[in-house]
TORKE-158858 format. One line per 4 residues: number of its first residue (from 1); their letters; for each residue x, y, z of C-alpha. Coordinates in steps of 0.2 Angstrom, whole numbers. Layout:
residues N
NUM = a = X/Y/Z  ...
//
This chain:
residues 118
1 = xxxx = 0/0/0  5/18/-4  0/33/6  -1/47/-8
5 = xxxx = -4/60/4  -15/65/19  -27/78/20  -32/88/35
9 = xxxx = -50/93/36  -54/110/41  -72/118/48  -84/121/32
13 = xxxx = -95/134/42  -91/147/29  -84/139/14  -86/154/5
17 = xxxx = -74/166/17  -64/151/21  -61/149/2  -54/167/2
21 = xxxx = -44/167/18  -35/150/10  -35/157/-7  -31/178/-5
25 = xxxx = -23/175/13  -12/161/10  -11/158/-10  -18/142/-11
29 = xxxx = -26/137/-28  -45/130/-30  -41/109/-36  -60/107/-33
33 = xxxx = -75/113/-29  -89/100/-28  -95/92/-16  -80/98/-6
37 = xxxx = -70/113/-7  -53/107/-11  -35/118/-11  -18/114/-14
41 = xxxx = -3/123/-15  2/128/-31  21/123/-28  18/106/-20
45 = xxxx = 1/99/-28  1/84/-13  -1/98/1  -19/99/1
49 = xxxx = -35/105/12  -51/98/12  -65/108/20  -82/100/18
53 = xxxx = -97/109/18  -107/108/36  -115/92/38  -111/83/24
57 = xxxx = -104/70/34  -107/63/51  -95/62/60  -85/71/50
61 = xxxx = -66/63/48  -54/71/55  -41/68/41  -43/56/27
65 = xxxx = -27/44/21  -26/44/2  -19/25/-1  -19/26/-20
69 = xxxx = -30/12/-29  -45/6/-24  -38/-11/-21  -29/-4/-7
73 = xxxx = -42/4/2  -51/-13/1  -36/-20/8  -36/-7/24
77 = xxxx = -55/-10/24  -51/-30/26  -37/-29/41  -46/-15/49
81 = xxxx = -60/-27/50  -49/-43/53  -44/-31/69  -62/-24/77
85 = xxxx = -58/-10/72  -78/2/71  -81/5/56  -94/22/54
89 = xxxx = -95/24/38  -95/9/26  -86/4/12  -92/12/-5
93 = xxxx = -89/21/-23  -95/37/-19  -104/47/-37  -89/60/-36
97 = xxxx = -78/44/-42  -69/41/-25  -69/23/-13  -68/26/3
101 = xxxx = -72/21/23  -71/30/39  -62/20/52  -61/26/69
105 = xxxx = -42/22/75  -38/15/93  -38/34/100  -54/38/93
109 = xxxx = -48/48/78  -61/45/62  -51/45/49  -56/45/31
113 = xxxx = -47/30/20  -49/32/3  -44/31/-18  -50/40/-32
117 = xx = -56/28/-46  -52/28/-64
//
């Protein structure tokens, strides 16, 4: 398994001023827009925010773990289970072309494990 990168969620209260504090403030660039705001820095395209917007998930990861291909997040997926780990938020291909679960980690983190798809 590969871990592409690992993206920290922020608060998506006001995407809209959080978009230009990240954007104006601190010269991120806009990767994507729908269903989450997605920046990244212009120089280094793998430092990356997500901000999702206000209850578009529950609960809302803390972070998600981009492992690369799909088969490798139904790898994690596999040995969190073969572990009891909690799983709160199943395994699935999400319509914005992502496969991902939310694991909770032994410290109660929920963290966002996921691929994007082909």
């Amino acid at each position: 398994m590969t871990v592409r990168r690992i993206l920290p969620y922020a608060s998506g209260a006001d995407r809209e001023a959080s978009r230009e504090f990240y954007v104006d403030v601190l010269g991120l660039e806009v990767a994507m827009d729908d269903p989450v705001l997605g920046l990244r820095s212009p120089d280094n395209p793998t430092a990356q925010l997500v901000i999702p917007p206000e209850g578009m998930e529950d609960p809302q990861p803390a972070f998600g773990i981009d492992v690369g291909e799909p088969a490798a997040v139904d790898a994690a997926h596999a040995e969190a289970l073969r572990r009891g780990l909690r799983i709160v938020y199943e395994l699935r291909d999400e319509p914005w072309r992502v496969r991902r679960f939310f694991v909770e980690d032994p410290s109660g983190t929920i963290v966002n494990v996921l691929a994007h798809m082909d």
